[in-house]
C-alpha positions, -999 to 999 in steps of 0.1 A, spaced: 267 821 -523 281 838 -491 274 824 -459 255 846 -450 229 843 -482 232 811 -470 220 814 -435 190 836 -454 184 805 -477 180 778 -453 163 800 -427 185 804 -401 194 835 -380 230 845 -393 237 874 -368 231 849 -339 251 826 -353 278 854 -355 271 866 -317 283 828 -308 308 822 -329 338 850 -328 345 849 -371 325 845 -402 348 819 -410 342 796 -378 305 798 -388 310 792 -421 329 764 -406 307 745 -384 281 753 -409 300 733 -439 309 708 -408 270 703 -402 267 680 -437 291 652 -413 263 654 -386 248 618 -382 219 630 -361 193 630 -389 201 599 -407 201 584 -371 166 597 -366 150 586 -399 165 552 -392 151 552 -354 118 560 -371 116 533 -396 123 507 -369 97 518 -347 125 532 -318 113 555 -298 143 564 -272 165 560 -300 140 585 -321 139 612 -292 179 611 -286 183 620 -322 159 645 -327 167 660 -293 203 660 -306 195 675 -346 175 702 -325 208 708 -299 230 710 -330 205 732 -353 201 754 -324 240 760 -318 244 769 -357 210 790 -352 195 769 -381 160 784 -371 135 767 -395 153 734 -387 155 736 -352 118 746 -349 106 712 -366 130 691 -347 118 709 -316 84 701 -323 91 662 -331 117 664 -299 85 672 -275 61 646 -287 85 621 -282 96 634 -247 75 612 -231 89 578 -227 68 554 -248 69 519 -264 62 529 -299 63 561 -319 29 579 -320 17 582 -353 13 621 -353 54 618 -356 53 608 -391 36 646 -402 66 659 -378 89 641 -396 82 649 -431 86 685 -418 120 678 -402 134 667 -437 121 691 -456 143 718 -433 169 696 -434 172 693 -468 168 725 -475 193 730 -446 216 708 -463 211 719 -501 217 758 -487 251 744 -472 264 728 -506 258 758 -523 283 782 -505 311 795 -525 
């Protein structure tokens, strides 16, 4: 698959991507460099324990990083979880967990797109 079929799988906007980045190969790149990101396993884990701050930093962060690659379906989904927990809280409200499940299922699809490039 070429990186751009891949941009088309995982739902991002590849000629964005390619008015930020001056090369095919520097998106292809940070794109392959995106599987290393530790924002989303540091989001499902601030989840579990119930972390709110910790919760909004990383999803704020997976959104800043999906938006920079112009991963659109994935950025959508971890804006929407970003929002709710904007507002500084002691516990995670539980109409993050639907927000959640929608954040993986980008992200994995994000992240299945990525292993499939040539």
């Amino acid at each position: 698959m070429t990186i751009e079929q891949c941009y088309q799988e995982l739902g991002g906007n590849y000629a964005e991507v390619c008015g930020r980045l001056p090369s095919q190969q520097l998106v292809e790149k940070f794109a392959r460099k995106f599987l290393d990101d530790q924002s989303y396993a540091q989001l499902t884990g601030a989840m579990a324990a119930g972390n709110h701050d910790d919760a909004f930093r990383a999803a704020h962060t997976l959104k800043g990083v999906a938006a920079n690659l112009s991963f659109t379906k994935l950025r959508a989904s971890a804006s929407e979880l970003t929002e709710l927990l904007r507002t500084p809280a002691d516990t995670i409200p539980p109409e993050a967990a639907p927000m959640l499940e929608a954040v993986t299922r980008d992200y994995e699809a994000t992240i299945a797109a990525i292993r499939n490039l040539d």
